[in-house]
N, CA, C and O atoms as a Maestro MAE file, in Angstrom:
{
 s_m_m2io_version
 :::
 2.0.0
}

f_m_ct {
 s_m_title
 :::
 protein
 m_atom[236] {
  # First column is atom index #
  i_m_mmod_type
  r_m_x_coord
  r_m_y_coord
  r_m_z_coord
  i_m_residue_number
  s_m_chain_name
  s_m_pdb_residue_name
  s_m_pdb_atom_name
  i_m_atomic_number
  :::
  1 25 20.883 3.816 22.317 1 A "UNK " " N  " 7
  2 3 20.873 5.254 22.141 1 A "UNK " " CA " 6
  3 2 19.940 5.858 23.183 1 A "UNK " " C  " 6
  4 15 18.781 5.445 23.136 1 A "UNK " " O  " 8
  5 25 20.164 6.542 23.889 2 A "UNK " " N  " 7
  6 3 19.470 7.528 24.601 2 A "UNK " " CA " 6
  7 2 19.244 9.243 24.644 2 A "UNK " " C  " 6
  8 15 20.024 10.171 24.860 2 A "UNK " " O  " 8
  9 25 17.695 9.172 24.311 3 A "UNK " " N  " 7
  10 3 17.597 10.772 24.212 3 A "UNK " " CA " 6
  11 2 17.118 11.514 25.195 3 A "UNK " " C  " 6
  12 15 16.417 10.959 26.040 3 A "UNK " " O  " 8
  13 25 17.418 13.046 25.303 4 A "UNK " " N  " 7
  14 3 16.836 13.961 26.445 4 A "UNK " " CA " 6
  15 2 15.887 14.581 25.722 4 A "UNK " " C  " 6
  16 15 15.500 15.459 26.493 4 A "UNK " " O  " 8
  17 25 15.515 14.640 25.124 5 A "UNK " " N  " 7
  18 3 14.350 15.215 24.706 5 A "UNK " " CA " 6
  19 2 13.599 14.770 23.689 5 A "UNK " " C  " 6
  20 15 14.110 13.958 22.919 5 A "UNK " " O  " 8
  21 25 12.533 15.115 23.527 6 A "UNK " " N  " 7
  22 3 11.647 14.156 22.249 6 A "UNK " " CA " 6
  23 2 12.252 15.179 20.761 6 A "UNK " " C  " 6
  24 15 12.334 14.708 19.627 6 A "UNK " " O  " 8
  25 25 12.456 15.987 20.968 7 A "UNK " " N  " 7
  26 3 12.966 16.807 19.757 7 A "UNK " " CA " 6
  27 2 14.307 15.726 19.153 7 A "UNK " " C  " 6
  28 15 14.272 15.140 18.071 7 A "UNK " " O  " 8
  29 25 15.499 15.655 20.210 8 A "UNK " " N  " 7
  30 3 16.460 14.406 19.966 8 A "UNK " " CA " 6
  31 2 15.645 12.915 19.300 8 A "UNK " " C  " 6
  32 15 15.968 12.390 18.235 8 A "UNK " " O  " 8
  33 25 14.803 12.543 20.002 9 A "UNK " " N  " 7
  34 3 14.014 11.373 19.578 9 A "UNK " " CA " 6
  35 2 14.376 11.520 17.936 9 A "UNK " " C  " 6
  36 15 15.088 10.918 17.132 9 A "UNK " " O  " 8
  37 25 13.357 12.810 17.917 10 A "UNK " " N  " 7
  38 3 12.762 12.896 15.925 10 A "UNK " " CA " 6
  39 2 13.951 13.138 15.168 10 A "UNK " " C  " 6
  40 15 13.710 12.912 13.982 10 A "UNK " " O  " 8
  41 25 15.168 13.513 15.357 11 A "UNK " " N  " 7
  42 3 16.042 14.113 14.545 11 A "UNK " " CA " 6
  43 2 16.824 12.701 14.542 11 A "UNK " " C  " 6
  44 15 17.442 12.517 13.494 11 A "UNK " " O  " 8
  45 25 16.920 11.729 15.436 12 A "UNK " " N  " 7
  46 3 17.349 10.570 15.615 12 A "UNK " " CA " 6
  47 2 18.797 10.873 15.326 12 A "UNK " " C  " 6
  48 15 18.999 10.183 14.327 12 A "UNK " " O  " 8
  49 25 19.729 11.386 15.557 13 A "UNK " " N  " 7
  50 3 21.047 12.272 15.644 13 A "UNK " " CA " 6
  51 2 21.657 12.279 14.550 13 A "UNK " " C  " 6
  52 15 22.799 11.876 14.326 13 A "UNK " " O  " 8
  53 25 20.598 12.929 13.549 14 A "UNK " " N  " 7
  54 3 20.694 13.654 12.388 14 A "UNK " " CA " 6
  55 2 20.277 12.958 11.088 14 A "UNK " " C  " 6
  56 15 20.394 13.315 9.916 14 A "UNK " " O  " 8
  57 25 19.549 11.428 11.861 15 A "UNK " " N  " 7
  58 3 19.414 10.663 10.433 15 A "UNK " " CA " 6
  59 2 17.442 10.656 10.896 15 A "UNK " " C  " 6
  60 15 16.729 9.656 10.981 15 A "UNK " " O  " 8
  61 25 17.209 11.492 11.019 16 A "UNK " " N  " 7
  62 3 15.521 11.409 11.265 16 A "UNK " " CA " 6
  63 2 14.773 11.226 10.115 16 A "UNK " " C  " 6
  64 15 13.933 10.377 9.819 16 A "UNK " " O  " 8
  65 25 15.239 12.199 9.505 17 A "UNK " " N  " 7
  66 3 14.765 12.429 8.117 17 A "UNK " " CA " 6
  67 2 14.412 11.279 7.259 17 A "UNK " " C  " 6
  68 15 13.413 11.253 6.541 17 A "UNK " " O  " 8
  69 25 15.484 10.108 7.393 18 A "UNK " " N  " 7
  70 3 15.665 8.934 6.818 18 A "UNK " " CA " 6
  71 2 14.748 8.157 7.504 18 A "UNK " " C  " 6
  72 15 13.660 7.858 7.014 18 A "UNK " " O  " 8
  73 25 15.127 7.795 8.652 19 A "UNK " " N  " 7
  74 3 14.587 7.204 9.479 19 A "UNK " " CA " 6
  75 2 12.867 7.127 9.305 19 A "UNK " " C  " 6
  76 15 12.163 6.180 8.952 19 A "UNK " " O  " 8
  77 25 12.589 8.196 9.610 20 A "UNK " " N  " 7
  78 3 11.388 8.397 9.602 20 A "UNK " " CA " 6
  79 2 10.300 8.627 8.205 20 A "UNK " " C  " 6
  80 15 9.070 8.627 8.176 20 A "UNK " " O  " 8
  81 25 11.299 8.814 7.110 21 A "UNK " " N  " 7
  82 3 10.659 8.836 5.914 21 A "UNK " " CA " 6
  83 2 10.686 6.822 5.514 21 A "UNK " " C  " 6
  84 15 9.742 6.141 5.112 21 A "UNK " " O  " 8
  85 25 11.827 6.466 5.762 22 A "UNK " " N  " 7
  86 3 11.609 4.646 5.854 22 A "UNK " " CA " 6
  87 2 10.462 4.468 6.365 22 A "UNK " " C  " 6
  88 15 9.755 3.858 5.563 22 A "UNK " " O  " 8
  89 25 9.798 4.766 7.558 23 A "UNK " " N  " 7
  90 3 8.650 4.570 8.528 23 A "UNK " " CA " 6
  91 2 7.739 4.781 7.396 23 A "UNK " " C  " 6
  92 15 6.849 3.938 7.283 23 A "UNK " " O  " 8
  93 25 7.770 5.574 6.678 24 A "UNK " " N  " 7
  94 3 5.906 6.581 6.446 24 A "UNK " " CA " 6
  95 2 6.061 5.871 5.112 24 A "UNK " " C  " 6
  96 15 5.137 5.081 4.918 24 A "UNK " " O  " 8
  97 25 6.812 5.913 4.297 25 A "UNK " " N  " 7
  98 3 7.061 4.605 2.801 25 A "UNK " " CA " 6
  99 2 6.410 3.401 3.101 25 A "UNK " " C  " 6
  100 15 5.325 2.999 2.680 25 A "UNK " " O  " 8
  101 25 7.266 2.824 3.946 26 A "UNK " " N  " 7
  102 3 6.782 1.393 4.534 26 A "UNK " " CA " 6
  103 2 5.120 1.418 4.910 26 A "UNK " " C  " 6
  104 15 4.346 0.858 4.134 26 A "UNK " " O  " 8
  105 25 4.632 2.059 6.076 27 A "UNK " " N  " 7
  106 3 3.514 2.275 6.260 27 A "UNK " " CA " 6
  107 2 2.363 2.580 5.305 27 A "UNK " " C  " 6
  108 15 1.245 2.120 5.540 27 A "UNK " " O  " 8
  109 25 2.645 3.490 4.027 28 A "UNK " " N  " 7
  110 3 1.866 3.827 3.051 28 A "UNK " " CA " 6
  111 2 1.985 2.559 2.267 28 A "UNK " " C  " 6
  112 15 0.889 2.000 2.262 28 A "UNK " " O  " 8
  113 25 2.857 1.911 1.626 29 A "UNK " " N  " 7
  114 3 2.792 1.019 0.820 29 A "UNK " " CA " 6
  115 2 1.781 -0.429 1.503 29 A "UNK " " C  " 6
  116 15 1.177 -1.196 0.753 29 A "UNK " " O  " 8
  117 25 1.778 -0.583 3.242 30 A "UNK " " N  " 7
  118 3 1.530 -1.568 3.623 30 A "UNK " " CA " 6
  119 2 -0.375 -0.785 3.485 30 A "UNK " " C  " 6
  120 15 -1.329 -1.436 3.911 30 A "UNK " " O  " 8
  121 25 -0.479 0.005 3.124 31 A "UNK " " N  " 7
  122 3 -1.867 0.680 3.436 31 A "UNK " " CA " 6
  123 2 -2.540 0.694 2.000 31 A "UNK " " C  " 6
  124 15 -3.720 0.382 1.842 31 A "UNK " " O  " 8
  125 25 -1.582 1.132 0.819 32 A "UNK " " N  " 7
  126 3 -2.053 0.910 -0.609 32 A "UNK " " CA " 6
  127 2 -2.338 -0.315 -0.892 32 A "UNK " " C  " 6
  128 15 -3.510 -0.493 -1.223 32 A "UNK " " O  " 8
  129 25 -1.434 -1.534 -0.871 33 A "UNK " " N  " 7
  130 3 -1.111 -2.780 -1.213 33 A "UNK " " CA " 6
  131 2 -2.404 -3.200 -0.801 33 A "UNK " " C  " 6
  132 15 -2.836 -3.235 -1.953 33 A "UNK " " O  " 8
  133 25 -3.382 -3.547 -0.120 34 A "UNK " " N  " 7
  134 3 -4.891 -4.715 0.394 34 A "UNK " " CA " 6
  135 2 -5.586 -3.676 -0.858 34 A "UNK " " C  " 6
  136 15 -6.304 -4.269 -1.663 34 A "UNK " " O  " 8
  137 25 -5.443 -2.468 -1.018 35 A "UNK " " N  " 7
  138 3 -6.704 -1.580 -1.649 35 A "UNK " " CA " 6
  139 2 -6.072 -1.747 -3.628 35 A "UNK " " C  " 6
  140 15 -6.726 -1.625 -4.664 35 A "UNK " " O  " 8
  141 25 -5.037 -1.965 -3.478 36 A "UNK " " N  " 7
  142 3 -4.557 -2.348 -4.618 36 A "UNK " " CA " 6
  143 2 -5.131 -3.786 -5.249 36 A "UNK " " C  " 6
  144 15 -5.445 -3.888 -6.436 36 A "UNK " " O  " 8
  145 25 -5.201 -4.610 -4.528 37 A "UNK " " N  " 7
  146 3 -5.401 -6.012 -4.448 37 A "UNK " " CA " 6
  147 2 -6.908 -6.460 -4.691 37 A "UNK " " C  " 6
  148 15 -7.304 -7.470 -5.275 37 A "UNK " " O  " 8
  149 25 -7.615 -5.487 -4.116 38 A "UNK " " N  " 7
  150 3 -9.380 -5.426 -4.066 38 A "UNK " " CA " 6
  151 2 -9.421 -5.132 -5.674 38 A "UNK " " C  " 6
  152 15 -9.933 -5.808 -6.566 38 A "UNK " " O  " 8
  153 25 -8.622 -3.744 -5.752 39 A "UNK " " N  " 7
  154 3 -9.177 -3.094 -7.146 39 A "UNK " " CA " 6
  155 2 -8.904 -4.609 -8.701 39 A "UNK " " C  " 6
  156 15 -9.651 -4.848 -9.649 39 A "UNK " " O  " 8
  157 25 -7.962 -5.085 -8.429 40 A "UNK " " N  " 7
  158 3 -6.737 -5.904 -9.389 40 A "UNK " " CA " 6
  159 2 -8.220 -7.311 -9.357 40 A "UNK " " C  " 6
  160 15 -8.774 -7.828 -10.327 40 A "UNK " " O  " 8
  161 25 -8.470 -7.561 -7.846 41 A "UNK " " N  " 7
  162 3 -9.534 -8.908 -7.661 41 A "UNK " " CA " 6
  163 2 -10.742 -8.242 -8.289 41 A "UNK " " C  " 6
  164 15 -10.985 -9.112 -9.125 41 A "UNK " " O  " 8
  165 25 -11.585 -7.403 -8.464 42 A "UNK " " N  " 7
  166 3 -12.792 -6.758 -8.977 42 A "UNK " " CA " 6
  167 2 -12.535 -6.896 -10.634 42 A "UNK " " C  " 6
  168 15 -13.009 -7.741 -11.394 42 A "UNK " " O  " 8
  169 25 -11.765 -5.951 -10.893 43 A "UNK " " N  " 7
  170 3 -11.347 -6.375 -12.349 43 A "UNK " " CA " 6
  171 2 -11.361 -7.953 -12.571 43 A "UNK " " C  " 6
  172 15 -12.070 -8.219 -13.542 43 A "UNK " " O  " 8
  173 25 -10.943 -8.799 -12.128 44 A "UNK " " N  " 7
  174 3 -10.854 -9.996 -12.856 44 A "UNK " " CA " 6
  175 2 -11.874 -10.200 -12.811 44 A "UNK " " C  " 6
  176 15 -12.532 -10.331 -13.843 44 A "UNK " " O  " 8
  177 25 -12.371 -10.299 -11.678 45 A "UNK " " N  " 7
  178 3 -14.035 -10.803 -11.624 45 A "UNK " " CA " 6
  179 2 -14.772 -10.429 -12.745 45 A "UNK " " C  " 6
  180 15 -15.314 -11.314 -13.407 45 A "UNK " " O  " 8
  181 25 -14.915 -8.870 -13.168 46 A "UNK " " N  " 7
  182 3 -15.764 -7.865 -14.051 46 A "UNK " " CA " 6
  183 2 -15.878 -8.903 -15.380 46 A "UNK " " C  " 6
  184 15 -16.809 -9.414 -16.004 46 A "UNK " " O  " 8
  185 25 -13.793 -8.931 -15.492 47 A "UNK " " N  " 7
  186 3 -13.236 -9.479 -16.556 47 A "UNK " " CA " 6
  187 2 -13.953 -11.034 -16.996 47 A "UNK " " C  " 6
  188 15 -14.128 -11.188 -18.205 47 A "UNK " " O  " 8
  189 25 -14.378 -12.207 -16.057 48 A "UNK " " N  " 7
  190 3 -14.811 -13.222 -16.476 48 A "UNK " " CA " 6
  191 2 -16.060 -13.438 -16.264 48 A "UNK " " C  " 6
  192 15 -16.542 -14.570 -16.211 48 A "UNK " " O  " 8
  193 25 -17.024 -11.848 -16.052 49 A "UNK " " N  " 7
  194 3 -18.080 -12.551 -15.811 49 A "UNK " " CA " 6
  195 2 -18.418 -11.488 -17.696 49 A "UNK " " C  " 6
  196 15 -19.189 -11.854 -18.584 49 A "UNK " " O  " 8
  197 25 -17.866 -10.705 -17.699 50 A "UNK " " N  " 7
  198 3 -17.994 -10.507 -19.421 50 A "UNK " " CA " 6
  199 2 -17.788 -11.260 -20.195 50 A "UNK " " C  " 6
  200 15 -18.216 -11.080 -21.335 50 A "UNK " " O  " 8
  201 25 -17.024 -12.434 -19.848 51 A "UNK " " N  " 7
  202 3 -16.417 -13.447 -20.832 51 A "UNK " " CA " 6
  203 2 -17.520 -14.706 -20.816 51 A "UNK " " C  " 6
  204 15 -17.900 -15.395 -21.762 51 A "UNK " " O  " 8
  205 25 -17.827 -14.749 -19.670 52 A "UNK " " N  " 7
  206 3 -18.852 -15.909 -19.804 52 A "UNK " " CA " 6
  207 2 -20.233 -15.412 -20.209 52 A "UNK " " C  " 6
  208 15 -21.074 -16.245 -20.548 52 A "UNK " " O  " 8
  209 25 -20.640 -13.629 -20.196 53 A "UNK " " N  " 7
  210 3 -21.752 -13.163 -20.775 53 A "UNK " " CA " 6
  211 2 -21.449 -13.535 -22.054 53 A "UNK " " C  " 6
  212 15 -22.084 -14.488 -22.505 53 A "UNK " " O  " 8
  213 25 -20.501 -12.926 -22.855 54 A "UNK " " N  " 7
  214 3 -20.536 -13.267 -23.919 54 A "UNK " " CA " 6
  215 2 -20.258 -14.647 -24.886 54 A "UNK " " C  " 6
  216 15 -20.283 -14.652 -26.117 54 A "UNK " " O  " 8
  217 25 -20.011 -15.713 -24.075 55 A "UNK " " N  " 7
  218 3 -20.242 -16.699 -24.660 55 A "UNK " " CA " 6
  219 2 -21.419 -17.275 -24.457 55 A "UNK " " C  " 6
  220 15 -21.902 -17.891 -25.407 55 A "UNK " " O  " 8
  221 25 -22.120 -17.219 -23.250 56 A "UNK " " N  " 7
  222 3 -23.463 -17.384 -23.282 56 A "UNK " " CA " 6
  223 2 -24.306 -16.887 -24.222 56 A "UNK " " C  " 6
  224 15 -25.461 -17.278 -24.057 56 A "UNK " " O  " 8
  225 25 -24.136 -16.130 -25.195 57 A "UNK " " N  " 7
  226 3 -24.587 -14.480 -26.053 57 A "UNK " " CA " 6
  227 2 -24.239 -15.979 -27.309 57 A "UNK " " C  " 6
  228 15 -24.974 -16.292 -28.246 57 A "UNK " " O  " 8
  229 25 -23.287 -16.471 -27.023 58 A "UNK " " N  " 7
  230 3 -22.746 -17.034 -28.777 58 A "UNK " " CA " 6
  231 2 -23.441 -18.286 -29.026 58 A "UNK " " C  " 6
  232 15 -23.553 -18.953 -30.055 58 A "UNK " " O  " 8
  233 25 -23.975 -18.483 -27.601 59 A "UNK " " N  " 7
  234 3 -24.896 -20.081 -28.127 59 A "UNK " " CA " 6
  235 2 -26.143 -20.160 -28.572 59 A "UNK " " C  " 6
  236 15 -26.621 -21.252 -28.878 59 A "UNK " " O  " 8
  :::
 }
 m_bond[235] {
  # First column is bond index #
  i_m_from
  i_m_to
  i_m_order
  :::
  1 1 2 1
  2 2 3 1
  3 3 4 2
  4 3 5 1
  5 5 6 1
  6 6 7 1
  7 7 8 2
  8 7 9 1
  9 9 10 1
  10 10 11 1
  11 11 12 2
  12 11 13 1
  13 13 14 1
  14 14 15 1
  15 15 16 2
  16 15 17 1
  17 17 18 1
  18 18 19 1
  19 19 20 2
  20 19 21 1
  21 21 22 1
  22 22 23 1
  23 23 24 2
  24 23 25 1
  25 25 26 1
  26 26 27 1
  27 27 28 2
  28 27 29 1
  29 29 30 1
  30 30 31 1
  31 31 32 2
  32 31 33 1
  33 33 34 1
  34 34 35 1
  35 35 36 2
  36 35 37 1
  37 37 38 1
  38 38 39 1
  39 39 40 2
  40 39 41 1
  41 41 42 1
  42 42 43 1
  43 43 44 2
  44 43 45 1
  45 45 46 1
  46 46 47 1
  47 47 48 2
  48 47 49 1
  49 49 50 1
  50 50 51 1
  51 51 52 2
  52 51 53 1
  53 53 54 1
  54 54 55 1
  55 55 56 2
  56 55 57 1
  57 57 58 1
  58 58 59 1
  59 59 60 2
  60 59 61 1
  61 61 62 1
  62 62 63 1
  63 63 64 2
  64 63 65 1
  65 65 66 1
  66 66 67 1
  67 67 68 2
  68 67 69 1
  69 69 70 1
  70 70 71 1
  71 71 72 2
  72 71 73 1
  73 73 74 1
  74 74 75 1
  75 75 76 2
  76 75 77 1
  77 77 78 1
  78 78 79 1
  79 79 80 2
  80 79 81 1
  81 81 82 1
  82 82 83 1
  83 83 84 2
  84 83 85 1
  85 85 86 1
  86 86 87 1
  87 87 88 2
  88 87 89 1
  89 89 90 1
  90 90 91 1
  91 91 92 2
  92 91 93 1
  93 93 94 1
  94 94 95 1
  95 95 96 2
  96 95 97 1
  97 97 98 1
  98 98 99 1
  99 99 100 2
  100 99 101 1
  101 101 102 1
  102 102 103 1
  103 103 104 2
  104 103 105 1
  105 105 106 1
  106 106 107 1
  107 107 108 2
  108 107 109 1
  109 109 110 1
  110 110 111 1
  111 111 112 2
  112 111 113 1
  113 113 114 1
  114 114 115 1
  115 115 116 2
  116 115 117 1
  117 117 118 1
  118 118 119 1
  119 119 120 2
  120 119 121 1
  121 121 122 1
  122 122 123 1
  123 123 124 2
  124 123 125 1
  125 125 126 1
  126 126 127 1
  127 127 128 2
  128 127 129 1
  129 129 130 1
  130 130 131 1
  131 131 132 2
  132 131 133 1
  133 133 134 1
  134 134 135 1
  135 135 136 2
  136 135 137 1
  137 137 138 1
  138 138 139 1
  139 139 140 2
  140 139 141 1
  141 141 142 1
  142 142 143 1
  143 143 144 2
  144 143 145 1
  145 145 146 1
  146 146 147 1
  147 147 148 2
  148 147 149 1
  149 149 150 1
  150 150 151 1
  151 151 152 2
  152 151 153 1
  153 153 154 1
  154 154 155 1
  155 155 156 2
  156 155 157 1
  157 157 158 1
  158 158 159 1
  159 159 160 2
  160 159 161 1
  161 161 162 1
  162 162 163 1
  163 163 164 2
  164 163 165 1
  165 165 166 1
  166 166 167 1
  167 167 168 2
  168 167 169 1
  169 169 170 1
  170 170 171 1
  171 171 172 2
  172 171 173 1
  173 173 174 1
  174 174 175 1
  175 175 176 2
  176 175 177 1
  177 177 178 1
  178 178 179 1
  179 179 180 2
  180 179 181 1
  181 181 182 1
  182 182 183 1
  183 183 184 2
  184 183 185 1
  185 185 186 1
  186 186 187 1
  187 187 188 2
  188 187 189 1
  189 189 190 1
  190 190 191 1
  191 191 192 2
  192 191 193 1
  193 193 194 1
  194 194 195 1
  195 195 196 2
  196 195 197 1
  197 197 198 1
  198 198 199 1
  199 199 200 2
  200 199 201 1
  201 201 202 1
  202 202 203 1
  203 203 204 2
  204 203 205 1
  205 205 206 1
  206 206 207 1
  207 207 208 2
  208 207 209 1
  209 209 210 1
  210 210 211 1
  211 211 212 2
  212 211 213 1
  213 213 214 1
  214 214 215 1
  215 215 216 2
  216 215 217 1
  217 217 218 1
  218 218 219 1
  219 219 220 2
  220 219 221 1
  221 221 222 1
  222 222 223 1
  223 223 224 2
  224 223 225 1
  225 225 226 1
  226 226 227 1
  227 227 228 2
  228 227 229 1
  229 229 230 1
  230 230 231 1
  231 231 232 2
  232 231 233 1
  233 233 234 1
  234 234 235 1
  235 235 236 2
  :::
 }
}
């Protein structure tokens, strides 16, 4: 495909919209997903170091 203008580029010949909303989905999810992963790894951690407080607590 070849464009004359960068305006042609973005409209990508009429499927830009798509195109480019695929781009910014993809990109956001690849940007949530590590910060998702931190939050999910912290919790567990929180999660077994309460569990071993409180059995330490039961002896």
């Amino acid at each position: 495909m070849q464009w004359n203008s960068i305006g042609e580029f973005f409209a990508m010949g009429g499927y830009g919209f798509y195109v480019w909303g695929s781009f910014g989905v993809t990109a956001l999810a690849l940007l949530i997903e590590p910060l998702l992963l931190r939050k999910r790894q912290n919790d567990v951690v929180t999660s077994l170091r309460r569990e071993r407080s409180a059995d330490e607590r039961q002896k």
